[in-house]
C-alpha positions as semicolon CSV with decimal commas, in nm:
position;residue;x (nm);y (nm);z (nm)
1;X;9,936;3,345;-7,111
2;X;10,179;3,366;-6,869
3;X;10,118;3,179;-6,540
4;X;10,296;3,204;-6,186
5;X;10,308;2,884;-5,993
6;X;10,352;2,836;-5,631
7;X;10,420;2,580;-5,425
8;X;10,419;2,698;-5,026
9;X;10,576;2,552;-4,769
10;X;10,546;2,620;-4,384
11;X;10,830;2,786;-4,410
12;X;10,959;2,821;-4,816
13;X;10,775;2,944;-5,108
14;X;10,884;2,821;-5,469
15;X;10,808;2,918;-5,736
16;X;10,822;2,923;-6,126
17;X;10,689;3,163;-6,382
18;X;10,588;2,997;-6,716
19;X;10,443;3,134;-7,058
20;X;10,217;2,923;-7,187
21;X;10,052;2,924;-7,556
22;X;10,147;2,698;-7,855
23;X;10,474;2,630;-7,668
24;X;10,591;2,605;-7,350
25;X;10,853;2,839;-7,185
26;X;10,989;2,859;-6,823
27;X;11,053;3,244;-6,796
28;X;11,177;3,235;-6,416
29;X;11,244;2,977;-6,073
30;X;11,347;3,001;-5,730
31;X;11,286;3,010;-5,371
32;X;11,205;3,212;-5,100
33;X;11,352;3,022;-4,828
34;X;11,376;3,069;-4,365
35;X;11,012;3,276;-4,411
36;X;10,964;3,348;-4,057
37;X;11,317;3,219;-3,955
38;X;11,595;3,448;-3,916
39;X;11,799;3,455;-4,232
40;X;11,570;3,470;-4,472
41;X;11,698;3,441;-4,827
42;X;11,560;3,441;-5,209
43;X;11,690;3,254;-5,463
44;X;11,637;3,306;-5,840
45;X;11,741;3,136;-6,183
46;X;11,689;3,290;-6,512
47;X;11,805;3,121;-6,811
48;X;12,023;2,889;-6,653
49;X;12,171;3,113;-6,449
50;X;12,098;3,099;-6,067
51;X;12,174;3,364;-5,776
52;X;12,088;3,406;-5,426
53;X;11,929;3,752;-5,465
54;X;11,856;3,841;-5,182
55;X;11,950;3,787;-4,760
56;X;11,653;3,915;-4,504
57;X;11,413;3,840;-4,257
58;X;11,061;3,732;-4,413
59;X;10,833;3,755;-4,151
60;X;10,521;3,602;-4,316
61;X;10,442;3,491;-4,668
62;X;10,276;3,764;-4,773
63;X;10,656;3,964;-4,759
64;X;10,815;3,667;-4,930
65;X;10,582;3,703;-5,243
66;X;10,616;4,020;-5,248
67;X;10,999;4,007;-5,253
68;X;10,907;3,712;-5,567
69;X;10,735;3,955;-5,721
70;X;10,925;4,265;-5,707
71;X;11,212;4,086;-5,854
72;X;11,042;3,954;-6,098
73;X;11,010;4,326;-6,256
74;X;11,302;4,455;-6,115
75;X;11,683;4,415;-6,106
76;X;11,888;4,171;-6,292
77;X;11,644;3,887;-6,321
78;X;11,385;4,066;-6,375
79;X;11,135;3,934;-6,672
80;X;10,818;4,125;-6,656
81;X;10,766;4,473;-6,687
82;X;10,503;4,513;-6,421
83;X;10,281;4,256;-6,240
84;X;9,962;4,333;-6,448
85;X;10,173;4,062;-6,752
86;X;10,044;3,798;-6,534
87;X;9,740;3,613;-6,606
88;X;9,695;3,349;-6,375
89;X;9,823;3,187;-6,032
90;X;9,816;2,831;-6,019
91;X;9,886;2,683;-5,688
92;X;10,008;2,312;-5,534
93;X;9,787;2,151;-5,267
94;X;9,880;1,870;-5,127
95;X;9,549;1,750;-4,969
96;X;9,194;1,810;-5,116
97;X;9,040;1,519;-4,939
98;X;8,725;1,339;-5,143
99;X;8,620;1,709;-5,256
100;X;8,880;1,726;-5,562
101;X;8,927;1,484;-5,843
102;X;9,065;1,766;-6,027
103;X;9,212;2,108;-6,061
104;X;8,978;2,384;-5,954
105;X;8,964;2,769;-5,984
106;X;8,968;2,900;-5,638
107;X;8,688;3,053;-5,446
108;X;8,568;3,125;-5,146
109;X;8,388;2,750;-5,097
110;X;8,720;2,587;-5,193
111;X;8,972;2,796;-4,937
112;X;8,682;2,676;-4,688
113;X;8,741;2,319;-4,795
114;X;9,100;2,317;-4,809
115;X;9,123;2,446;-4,482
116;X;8,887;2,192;-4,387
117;X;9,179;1,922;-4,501
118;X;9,372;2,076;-4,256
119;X;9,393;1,841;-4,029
120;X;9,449;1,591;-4,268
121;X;9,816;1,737;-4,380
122;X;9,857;1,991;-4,103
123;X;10,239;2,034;-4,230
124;X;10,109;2,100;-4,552
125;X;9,789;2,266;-4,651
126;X;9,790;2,560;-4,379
127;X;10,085;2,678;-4,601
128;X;9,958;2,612;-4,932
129;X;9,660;2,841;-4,809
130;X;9,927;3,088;-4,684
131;X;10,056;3,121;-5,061
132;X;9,687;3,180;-5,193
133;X;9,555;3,421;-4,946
134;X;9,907;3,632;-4,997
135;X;9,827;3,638;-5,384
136;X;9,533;3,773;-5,316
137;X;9,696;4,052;-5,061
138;X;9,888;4,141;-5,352
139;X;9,699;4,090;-5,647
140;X;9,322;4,051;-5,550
141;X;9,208;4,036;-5,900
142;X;9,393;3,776;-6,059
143;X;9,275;3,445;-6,095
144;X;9,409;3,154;-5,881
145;X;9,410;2,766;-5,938
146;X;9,466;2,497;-5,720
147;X;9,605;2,119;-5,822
148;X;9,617;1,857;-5,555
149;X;9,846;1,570;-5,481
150;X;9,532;1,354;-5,398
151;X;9,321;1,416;-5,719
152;X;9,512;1,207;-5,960
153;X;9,476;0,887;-5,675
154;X;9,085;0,929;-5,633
155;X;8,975;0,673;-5,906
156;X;9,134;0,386;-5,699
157;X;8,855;0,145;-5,608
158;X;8,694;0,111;-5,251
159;X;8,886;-0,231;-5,272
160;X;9,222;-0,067;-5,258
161;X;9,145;0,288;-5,055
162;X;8,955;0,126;-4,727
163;X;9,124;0,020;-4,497
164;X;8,978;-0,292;-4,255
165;X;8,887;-0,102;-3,973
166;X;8,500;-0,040;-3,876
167;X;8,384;0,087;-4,167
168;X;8,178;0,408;-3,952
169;X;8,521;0,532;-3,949
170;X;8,496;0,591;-4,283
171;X;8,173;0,733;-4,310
172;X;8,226;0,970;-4,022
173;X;8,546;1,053;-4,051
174;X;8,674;0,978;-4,431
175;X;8,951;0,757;-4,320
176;X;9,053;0,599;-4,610
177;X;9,389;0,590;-4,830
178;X;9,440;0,925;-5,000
179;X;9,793;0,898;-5,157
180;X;10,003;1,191;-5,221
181;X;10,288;1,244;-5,508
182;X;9,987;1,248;-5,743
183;X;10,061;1,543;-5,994
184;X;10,433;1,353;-6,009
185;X;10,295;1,049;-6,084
186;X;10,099;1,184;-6,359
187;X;10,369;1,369;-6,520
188;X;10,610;1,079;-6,490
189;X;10,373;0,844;-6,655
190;X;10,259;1,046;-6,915
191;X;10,634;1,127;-7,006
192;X;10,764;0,758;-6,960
193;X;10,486;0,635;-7,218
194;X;10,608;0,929;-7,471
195;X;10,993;0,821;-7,430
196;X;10,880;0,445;-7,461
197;X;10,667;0,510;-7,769
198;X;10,356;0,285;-7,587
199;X;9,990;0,446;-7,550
200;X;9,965;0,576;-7,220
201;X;9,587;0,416;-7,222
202;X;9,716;0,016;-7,345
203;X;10,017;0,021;-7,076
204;X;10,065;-0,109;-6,711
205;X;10,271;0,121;-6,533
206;X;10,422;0,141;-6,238
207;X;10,599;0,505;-6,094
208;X;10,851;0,557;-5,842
209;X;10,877;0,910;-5,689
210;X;11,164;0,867;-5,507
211;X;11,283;1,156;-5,300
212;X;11,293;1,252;-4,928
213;X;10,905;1,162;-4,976
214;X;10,883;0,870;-5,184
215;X;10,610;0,689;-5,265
216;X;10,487;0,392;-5,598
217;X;10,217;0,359;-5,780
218;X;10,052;0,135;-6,037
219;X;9,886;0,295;-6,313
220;X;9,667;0,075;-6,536
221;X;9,584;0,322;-6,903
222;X;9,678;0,622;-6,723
223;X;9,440;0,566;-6,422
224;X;9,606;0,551;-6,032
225;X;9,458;0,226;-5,912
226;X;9,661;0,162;-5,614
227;X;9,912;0,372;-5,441
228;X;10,179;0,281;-5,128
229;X;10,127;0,606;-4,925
230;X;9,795;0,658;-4,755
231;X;9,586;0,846;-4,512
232;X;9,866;1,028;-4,439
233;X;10,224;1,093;-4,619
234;X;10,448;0,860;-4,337
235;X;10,306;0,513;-4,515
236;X;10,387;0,320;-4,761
237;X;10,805;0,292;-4,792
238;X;11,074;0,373;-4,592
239;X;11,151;0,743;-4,661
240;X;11,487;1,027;-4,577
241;X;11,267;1,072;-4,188
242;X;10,954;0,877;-4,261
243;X;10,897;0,509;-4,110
244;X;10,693;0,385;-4,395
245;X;10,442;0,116;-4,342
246;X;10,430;0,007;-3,955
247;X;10,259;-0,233;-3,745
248;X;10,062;0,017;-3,521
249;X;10,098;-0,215;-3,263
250;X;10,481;-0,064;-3,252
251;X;10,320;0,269;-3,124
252;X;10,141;0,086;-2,834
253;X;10,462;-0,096;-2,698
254;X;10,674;0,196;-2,750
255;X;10,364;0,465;-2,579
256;X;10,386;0,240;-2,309
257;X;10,749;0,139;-2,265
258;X;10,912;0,488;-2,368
259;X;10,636;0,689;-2,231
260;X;10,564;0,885;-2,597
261;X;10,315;1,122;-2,613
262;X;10,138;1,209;-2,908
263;X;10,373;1,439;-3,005
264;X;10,672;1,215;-2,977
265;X;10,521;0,977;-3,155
266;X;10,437;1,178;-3,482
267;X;10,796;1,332;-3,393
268;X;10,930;0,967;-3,433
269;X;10,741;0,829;-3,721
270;X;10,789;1,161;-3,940
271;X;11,149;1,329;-3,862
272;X;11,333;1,076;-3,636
273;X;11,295;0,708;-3,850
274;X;11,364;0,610;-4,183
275;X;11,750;0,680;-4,343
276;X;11,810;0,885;-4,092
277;X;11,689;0,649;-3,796
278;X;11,870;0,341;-3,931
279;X;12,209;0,488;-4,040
280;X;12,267;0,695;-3,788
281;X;12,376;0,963;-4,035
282;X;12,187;1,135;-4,236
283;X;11,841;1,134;-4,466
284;X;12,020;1,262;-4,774
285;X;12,082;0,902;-5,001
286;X;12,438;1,050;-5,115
287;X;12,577;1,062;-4,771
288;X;12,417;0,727;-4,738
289;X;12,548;0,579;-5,021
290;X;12,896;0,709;-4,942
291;X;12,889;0,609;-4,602
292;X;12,815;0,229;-4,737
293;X;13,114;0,227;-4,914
294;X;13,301;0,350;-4,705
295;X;13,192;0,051;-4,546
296;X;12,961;0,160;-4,197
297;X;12,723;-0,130;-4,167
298;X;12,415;0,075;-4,077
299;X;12,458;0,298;-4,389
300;X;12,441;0,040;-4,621
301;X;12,180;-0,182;-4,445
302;X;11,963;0,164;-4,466
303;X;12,032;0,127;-4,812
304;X;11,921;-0,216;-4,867
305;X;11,596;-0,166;-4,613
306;X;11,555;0,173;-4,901
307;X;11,604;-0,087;-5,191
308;X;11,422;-0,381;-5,067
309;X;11,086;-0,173;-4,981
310;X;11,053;-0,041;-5,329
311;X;11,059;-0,371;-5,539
312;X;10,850;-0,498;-5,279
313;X;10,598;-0,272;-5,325
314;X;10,641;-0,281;-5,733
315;X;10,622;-0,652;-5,687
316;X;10,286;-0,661;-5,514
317;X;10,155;-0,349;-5,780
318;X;10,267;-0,611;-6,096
319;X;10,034;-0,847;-5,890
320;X;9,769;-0,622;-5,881
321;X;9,799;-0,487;-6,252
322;X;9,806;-0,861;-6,361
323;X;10,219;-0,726;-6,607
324;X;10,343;-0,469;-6,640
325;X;10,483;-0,236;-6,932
326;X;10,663;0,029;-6,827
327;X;10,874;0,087;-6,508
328;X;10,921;0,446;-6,398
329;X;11,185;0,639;-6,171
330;X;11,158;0,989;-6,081
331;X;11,242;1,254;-5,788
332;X;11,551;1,346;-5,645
333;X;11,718;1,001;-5,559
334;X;11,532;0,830;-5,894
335;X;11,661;1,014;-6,117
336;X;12,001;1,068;-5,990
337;X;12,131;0,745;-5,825
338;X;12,197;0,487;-6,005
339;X;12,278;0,273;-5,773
340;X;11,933;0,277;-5,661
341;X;11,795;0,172;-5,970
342;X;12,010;-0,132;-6,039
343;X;11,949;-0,218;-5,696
344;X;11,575;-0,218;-5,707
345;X;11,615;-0,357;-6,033
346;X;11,856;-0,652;-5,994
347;X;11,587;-0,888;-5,842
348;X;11,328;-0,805;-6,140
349;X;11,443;-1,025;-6,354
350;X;11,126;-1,292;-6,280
351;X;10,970;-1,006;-6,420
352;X;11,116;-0,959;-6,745
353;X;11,237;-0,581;-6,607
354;X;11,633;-0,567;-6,727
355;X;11,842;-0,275;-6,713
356;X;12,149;-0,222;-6,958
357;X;12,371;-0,145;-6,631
358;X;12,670;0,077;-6,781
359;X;12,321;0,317;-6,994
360;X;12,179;0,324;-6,610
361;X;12,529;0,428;-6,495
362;X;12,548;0,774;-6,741
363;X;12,149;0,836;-6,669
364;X;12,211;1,125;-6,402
365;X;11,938;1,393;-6,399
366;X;11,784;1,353;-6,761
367;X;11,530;1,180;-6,901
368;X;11,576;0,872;-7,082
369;X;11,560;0,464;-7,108
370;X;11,777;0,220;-6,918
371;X;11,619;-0,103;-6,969
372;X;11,821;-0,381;-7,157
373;X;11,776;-0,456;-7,521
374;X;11,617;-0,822;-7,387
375;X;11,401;-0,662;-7,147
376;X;11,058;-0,731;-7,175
377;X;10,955;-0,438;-6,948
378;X;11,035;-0,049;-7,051
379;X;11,226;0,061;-6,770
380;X;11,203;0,487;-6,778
381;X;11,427;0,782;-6,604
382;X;11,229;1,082;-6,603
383;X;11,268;1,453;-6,486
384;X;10,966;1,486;-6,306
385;X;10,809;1,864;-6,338
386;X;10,505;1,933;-6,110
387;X;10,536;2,291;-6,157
388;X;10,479;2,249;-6,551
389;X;10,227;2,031;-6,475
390;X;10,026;2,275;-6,280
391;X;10,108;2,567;-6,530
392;X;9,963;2,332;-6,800
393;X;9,619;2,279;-6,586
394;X;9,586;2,608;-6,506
395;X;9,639;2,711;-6,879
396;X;9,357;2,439;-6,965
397;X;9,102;2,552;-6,649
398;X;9,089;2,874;-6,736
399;X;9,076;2,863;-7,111
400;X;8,747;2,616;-7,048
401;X;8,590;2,882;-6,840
C-alpha cells in the first residue's frame, strides 16, 4: 500500500510518501515551504539525496500539493508513475479536542469537528484542514486519515487534565489539559522500550520531545498519564518562543502596566519569550549553546532556565509514576545536543538515572542508549518519526475497514 502523509502548516506543507506491507519503506520527503509568501520553494529527498526542486510563488495549498504531486511522477525524483499508485492520505492534526482518542478515516462529520477545534489551535488546525480539503481538490476519491497530537494524552485521569478553576468551565467550555507532542511521544516510547529490551506494558517511562516545541510526559505501560503542556501548546516548559508554565497573574500586571492587548499578549507568550526572550539571541539551542561559551551571560542562563525546567518536570512525573524505567530524549535539540542531556541528567543521580558521558557525547542524531553501566534507569536517544507513525495507522485503519 503506498501511503502519502501530510503534515500542513499555515504556511509549509511536508510531506513523506511511504510503502507499506510486510516492510516498511520511505519512497520520498520534503517540503513545500513560503505557501502564500513570496518565494515559494519545494524541497525533495529521494534516497538520501535532497534538492530544492523547485523556486515559485504558491499561492494557496491546493498549488503546493499539486507541485508535491506532480513531482512525485515527474522529473528526477520522481517515484510513481501516475497518482492513481496511491492508496491512502494520512494526515497530522494537532488538535481533536475530547472527540478523538484515536486515528479516524475522514468524513464529512470529522472536517466539521476539526474545524470546530479551531479555536483551540488556531495556528494549527485551520492548516491541517487546508492539506485535507486540497487532497480532495486533487484527488476526491482517495481515502484520507487523520492522527492527532491529543489522542495519545486522552486516557490521563480527570485528576491530572482539570484544572482548579470552576469546574462549569469545563463543562461548557472543555477547558481542560489536552497535551500535544502525542504521536511523538508514542513513537519514542514504543522505540525506547525496543532499544532497552523492557515490555513497553511493565515500564515507567518518561519522554522528552525536545524541540522548538518541547514538551514531557510520563507514560505508565504505554498509557500517557500526565503530560507538561496543556490547554494550549505555550505551557508546560520553557520553549525556542514559548514562555512555558506562567503565573497568569504576570498577564494582569503586565495588561495593566504595558498596556497589552490581547494580541500582544499571545504575541509575547508564543513568539517573543522563552530562548529567544532570555538570551537576547536567538530560539535555535546551537546559537545558544555557542553563545554560552563564548561566554554571554544571558545565553547560558537561557540554557540553564532550558535545563532546569525539564528535570523539574521529570522529577515531579517520577513522583507521579511512583520509579521510573526508562528515560527518553527525542526532537531536534534531544537528539542532537548533548549537552542538553548531561545537563538535565547530571542532577538525576537521586534517581538512579546515570549517563556514560563520553557514549552521550558520540549520540548525535541516531538512536541508541546513553545511560551508565551502574544506572539503574534506561536512559534512551531516539529518532523520533511521526510521519511513520501516521503511515503505520493509516495502513492499520484502513485495512480494519
Amino acid at each position: 500500500m503506498i501511503i502519502l502523509v501530510l503534515n500542513s502548516g499555515s504556511s509549509s506543507i511536508k510531506f513523506q510518501l511511504f510503502e507499506i506491507n510486510e516492510h516498511e519503506k520511505l519512497l520520498s520527503k520534503g517540503i513545500v515551504d513560503r505557501i502564500g509568501i513570496s518565494g515559494g520553494v519545494l524541497k525533495q529527498c529521494v534516497n538520501g539525496v535532497s534538492k530544492k526542486v523547485l523556486e515559485s510563488d504558491v499561492p494557496d495549498h491546493t498549488i503546493g500539493l499539486k507541485l508535491v504531486f506532480d513531482n512525485l511522477i515527474n522529473g528526477e525524483f520522481a517515484v510513481l508513475k501516475e497518482l492513481s499508485e496511491i492508496d491512502a492520505v494520512g494526515h497530522r492534526v494537532v488538535h481533536g479536542g475530547e472527540w478523538f482518542k484515536e486515528g479516524v478515516l475522514i468524513d464529512e462529520e470529522v472536517k466539521k469537528q476539526i474545524a470546530d477545534c479551531s479555536e483551540l489551535a488556531p495556528l494549527h488546525n485551520p492548516a491541517n484542514l487546508k492539506g485535507i480539503m486540497s487532497v480532495e481538490n486533487l484527488l476526491p476519491d482517495i481515502p484520507q486519515v487523520a492522527l492527532f497530537d491529543t489522542s495519545f494524552h486522552q486516557g490521563m485521569p480527570e485528576r491530572a487534565y482539570l484544572y482548579g478553576i470552576p469546574y462549569k468551565y469545563y463543562e461548557k467550555y472543555r477547558i481542560r489539559r489536552y497535551g500535544f507532542h502525542g504521536i511523538s511521544h508514542k513513537y519514542i516510547s514504543e522505540e525506547a522500550a525496543k532499544l532497552c529490551n523492557k515490555r513497553l506494558v511493565d515500564s515507567k517511562i518518561v519522554t522528552c520531545h525536545l524541540g522548538n516545541g518541547a514538551s514531557v510526559t510520563g507514560i505508565d505501560g504505554g498509557e500517557s498519564i500526565d503530560t507538561s503542556m496543556g490547554f494550549t501548546p505555550v505551557t508546560g516548559l520553557m520553549m525556542g518562543t514559548r514562555c512555558g508554565t506562567l503565573d497568569p497573574g504576570i498577564l494582569l500586571y503586565l495588561e495593566e502596566k504595558e498596556h497589552l492587548s490581547i494580541k500582544g499578549i499571545t504575541d509575547m507568550i508564543n513568539k517573543e519569550s522563552g530562548l529567544q526572550g532570555i538570551s537576547g539571541l536567538s530560539s535555535d539551542m546551537r546559537d545558544i549553546e555557542k553563545a554560552a561559551l563564548d561566554g554571554i551571560h544571558r545565553a547560558k542562563l537561557a540554557f540553564d532556565m532550558y535545563t532546569y525546567r525539564i528535570r523539574k518536570w521529570i522529577g515531579s512525573f517520577i513522583g507521579i509514576l511512583n520509579g521510573i524505567d526508562i528515560l527518553v530524549f527525542a526532537g531536534g535539540i534531544g537528539e542532537n545536543s548533548f549537552k542538553v542531556r548531561e545537563d538535565v541528567c547530571r542532577n538525576l543521580s537521586f534517581f538512579g538515572i546515570k549517563i556514560d558521558e563520553l557514549v552521550n557525547v558520540g549520540m548525535c542524531g541516531r538512536s541508541g542508549i546513553i545511560s551508565a553501566s551502574d544506572s539503574s534507569v534506561s536512559v534512551a536517544v531516539v529518532n523520533t518519526n511521526e510521519e511513520l507513525v501516521i503511515a503505520r495507522e493509516t495502513y492499520g485503519i484502513l485495512n480494519k475497514n
